[in-house]
DRENMI-24227 format. One record per residue (C-alpha): x negated, y negated, z negated; residue number from 0; residue in three letters. Coordinates in nm, 2 decimals, always signed. Layout:
% DRENMI-24227
<site east="X" north="Y" up="Z" seq="NUM" type="ala"/>
...
% end
This chain:
% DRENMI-24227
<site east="+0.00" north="+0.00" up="+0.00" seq="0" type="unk"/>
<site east="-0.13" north="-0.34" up="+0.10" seq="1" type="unk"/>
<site east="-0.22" north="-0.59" up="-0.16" seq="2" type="unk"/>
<site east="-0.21" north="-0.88" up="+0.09" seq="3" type="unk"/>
<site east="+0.10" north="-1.12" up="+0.12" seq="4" type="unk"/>
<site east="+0.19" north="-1.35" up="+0.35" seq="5" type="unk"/>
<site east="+0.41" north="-1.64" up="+0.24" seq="6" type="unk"/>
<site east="+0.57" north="-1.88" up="+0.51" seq="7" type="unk"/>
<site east="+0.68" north="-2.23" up="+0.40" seq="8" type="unk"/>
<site east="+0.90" north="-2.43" up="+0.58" seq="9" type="unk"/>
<site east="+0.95" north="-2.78" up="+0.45" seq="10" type="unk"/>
<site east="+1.11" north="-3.15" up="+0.66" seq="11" type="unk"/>
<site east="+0.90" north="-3.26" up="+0.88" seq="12" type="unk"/>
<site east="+0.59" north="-3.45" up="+0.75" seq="13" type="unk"/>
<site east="+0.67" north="-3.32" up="+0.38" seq="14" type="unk"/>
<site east="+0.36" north="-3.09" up="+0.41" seq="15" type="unk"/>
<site east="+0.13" north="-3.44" up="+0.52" seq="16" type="unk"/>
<site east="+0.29" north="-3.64" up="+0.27" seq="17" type="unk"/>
<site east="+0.26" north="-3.37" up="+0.01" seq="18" type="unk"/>
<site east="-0.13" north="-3.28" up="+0.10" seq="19" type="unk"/>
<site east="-0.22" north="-3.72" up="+0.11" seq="20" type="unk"/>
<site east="-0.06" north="-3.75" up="-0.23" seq="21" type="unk"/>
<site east="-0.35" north="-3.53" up="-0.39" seq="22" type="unk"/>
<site east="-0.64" north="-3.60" up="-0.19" seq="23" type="unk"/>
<site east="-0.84" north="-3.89" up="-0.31" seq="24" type="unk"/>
<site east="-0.72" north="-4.22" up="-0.11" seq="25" type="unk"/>
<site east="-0.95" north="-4.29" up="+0.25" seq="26" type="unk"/>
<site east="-1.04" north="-3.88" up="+0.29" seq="27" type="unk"/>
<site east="-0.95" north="-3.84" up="+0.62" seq="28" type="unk"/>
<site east="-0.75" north="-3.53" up="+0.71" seq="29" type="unk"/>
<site east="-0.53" north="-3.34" up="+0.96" seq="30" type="unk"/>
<site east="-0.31" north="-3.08" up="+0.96" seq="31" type="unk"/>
<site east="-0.46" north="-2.78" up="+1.21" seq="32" type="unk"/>
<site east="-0.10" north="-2.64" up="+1.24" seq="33" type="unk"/>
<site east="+0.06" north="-2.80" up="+1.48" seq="34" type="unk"/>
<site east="+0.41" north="-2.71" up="+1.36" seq="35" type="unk"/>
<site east="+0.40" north="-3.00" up="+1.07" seq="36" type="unk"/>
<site east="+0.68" north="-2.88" up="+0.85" seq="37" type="unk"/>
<site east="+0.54" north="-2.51" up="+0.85" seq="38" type="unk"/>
<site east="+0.27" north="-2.40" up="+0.61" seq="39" type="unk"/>
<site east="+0.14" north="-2.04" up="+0.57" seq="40" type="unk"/>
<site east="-0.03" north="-1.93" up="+0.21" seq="41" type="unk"/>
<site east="-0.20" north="-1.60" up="+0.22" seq="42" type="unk"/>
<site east="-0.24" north="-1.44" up="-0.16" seq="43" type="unk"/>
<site east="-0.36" north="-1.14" up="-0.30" seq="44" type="unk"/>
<site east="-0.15" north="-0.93" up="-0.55" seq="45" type="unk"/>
<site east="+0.16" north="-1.14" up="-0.53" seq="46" type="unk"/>
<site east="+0.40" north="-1.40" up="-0.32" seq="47" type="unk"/>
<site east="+0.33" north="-1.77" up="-0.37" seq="48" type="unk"/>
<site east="+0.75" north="-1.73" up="-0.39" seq="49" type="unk"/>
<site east="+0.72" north="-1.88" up="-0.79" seq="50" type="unk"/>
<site east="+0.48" north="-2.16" up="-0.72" seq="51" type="unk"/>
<site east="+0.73" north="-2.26" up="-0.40" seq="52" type="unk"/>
<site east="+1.00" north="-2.26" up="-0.68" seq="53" type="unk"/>
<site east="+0.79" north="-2.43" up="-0.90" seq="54" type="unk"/>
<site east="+0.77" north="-2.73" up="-0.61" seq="55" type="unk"/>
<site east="+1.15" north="-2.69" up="-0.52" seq="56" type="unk"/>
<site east="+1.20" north="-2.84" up="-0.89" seq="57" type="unk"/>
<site east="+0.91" north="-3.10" up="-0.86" seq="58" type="unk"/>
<site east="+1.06" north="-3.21" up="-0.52" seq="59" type="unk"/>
<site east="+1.46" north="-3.15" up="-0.60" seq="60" type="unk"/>
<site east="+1.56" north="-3.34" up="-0.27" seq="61" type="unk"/>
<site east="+1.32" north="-3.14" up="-0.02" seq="62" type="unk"/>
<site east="+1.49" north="-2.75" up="+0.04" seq="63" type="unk"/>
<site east="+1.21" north="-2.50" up="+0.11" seq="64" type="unk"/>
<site east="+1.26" north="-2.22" up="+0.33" seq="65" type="unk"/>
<site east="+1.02" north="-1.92" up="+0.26" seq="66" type="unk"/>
<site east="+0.96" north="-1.55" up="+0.46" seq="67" type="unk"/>
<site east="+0.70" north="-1.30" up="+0.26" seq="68" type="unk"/>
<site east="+0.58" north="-1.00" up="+0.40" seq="69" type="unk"/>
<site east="+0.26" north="-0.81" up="+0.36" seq="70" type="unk"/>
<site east="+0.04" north="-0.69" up="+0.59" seq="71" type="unk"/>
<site east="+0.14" north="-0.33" up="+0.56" seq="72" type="unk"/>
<site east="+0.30" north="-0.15" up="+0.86" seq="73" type="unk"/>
<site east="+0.44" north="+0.14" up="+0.70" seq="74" type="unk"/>
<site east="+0.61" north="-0.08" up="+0.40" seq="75" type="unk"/>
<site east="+0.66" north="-0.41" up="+0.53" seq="76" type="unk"/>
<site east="+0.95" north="-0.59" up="+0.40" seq="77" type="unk"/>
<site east="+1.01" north="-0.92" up="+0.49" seq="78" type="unk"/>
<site east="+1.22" north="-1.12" up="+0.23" seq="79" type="unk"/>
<site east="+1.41" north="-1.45" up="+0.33" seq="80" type="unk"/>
<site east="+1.46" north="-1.71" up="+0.07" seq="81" type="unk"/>
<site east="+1.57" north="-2.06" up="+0.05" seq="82" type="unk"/>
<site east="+1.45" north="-2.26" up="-0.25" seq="83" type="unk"/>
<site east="+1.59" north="-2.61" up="-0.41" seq="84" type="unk"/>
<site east="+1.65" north="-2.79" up="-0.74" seq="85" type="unk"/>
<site east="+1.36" north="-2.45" up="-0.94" seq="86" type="unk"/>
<site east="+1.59" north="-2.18" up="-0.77" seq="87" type="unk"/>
<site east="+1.59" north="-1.95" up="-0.52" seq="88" type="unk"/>
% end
């Protein structure tokens, strides 16, 4: 059984810039490689990042998070849909 999991995040567009400049130090430069802006992909060993996307949904109540996890294993890959606002899911 894999221990690798891949956690897909879709946000509003620009949330994942906004989000990212907030905690960077002000005048880094940066870009986003993705080119889909309101997309981001964690990859996490052991466990989802679905808790710490929850954890977000309650810092950011007005944003609504849509997640997909699956792992990286072809005979037991699941893929689990959630959507996440206000700390739920």
């Amino acid at each position: 059984m894999s221990n690798k999991f891949y956690t897909k995040v879709k946000a509003s567009k620009g949330f994942w810039e906004k989000f990212i400049a907030m905690r960077l130090e002000a005048g880094t430069p940066f870009d986003i490689s993705n080119n889909i802006s309101n997309e981001m992909i964690i990859t996490s060993t052991g466990n989802t990042a679905l808790d710490e996307i929850i954890n977000l949904s309650a810092d950011y109540p007005e944003e609504v998070f849509k997640v997909k996890t699956e792992t990286d294993d072809a005979c037991n890959n699941y893929v689990y849909l959630y959507e996440c606002s206000r700390g739920k899911s």
